[in-house]
C-alpha positions as CSV (number, residue, x, y, z in Angstrom):
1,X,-10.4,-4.0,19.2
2,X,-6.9,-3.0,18.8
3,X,-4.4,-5.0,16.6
4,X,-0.7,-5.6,18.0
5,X,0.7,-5.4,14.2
6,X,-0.6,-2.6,13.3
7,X,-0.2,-0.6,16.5
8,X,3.6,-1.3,16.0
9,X,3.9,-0.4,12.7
10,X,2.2,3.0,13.6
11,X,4.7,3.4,16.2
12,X,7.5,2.8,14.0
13,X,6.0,5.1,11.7
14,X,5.0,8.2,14.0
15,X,8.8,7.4,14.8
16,X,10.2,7.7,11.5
17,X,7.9,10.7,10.8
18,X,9.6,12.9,13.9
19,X,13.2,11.9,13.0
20,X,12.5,13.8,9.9
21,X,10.1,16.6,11.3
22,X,7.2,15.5,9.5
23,X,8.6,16.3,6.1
24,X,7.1,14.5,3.8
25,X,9.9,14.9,0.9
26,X,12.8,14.0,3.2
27,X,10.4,11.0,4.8
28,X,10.1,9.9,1.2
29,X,13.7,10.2,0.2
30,X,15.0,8.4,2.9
31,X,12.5,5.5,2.0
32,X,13.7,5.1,-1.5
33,X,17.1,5.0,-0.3
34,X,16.2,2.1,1.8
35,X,14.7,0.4,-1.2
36,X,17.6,0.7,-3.1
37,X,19.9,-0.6,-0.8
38,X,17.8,-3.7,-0.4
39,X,18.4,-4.6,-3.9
40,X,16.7,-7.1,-5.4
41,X,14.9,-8.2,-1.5
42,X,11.8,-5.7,-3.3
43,X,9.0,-7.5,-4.5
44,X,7.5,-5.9,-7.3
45,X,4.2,-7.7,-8.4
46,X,2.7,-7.7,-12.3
47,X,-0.5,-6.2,-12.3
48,X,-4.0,-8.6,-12.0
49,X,-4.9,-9.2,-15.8
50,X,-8.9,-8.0,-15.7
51,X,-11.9,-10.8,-16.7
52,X,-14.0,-9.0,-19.2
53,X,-17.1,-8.3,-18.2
54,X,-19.9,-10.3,-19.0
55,X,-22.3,-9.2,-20.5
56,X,-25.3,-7.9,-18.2
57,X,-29.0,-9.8,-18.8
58,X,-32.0,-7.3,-18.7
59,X,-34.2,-8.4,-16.1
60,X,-37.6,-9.3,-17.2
61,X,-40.3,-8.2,-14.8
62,X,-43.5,-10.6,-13.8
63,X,-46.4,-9.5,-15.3
């Protein structure tokens, strides 16, 4: 089943890939370009804090 979303957002993207030739350095420079200009419109997340592990019970096997 094909999604709408997504099949835009690969069309936007196969269209920003041939306006640059498929260079992957200029692709990427333009991008951080837009980022800057957006300013502070960026959301940059903290990272998850990780539970510890608990510790694992040896299973005992039925006799």
């Amino acid at each position: 089943m094909r999604d709408p979303s997504v099949e835009e957002v690969r069309k936007h993207r196969m269209e920003h890939t041939r306006q640059f030739g498929s260079n992957l350095h200029r692709i990427c420079e333009d991008l951080r370009e837009l980022e800057a200009s957006l300013g502070e419109r960026v959301v940059a997340l903290e990272p998850k804090k990780r539970r510890p592990k608990t510790a694992s019970r040896k299973r005992v096997r039925p006799r």
